[in-house]
N, C-alpha and C positions, 0 to 999 in steps of 0.2 A: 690194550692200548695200541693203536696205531698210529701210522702217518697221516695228515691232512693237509687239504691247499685249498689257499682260497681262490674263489672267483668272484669275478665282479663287473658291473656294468652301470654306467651312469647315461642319465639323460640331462642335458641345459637347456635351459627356455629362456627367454626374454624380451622385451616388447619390440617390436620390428624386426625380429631376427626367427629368420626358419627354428622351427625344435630339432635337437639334437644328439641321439641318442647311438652310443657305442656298443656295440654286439659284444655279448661276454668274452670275457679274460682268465686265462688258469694264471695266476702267480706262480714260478717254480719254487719259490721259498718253501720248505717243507716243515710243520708244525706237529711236535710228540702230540698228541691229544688235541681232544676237543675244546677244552678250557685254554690252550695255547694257540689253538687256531681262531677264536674266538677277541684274541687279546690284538691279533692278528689285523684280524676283521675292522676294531678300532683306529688302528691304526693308518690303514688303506681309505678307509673311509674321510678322515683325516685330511691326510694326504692328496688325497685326488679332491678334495673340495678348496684347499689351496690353492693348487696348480689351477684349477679352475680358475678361481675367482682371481689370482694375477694374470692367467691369461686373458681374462673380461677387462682386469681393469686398465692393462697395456693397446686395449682395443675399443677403451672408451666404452664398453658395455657395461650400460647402467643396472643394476637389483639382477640379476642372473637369476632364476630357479633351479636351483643343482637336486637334484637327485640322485645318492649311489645306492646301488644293490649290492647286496653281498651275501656270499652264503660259502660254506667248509663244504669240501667233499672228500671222502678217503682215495686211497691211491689208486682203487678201481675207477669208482668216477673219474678219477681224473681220467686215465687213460681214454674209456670213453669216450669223453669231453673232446680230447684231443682228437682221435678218431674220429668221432663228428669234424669240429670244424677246423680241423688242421693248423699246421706250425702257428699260421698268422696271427691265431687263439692263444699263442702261451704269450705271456711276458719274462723274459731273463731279469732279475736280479742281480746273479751274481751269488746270491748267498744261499747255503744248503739245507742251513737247520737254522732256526730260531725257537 
């Protein structure tokens, strides 16, 4: 069993408004396992569809199509990940293990 982190990327659509989509993201949050990373996943998912849809509805954007991606990768991928597309790619939390 190892470490995993998640990544993620979303796209918004909605009628009169450019599509909108966010080049992936490593979370530093770090997850025992695959089943924890997974619970993980849920949760982000979640989350960024909220954020979303109060930042549509502070903006008057009516029916938003939100799409999030998500997927676990081990601590190699991660680095990787990072080594591809640099700092601007992580997201801080703050938190080390969940």
């Amino acid at each position: 069993m190892g470490f995993f982190y998640v990544v993620f990327s979303f796209c918004v659509s909605a009628t009169g408004y450019e599509n909108y989509c966010q080049q992936e993201k490593l979370i530093d949050t770090q997850y025992l396992g695959l089943v924890s990373c997974y619970t993980g996943v849920s949760s982000i998912e979640r989350k960024t569809t909220e954020q979303i849809l109060q930042d549509a509805k502070k903006n008057n954007v009516k029916d938003p199509k939100i799409e999030v991606k998500t997927r676990c990768v081990t601590s190699a991928e991660s680095e990787t990940f990072l080594k591809q597309w640099g700092p601007s790619a992580l997201v801080i939390t703050g938190k080390k293990y969940e």
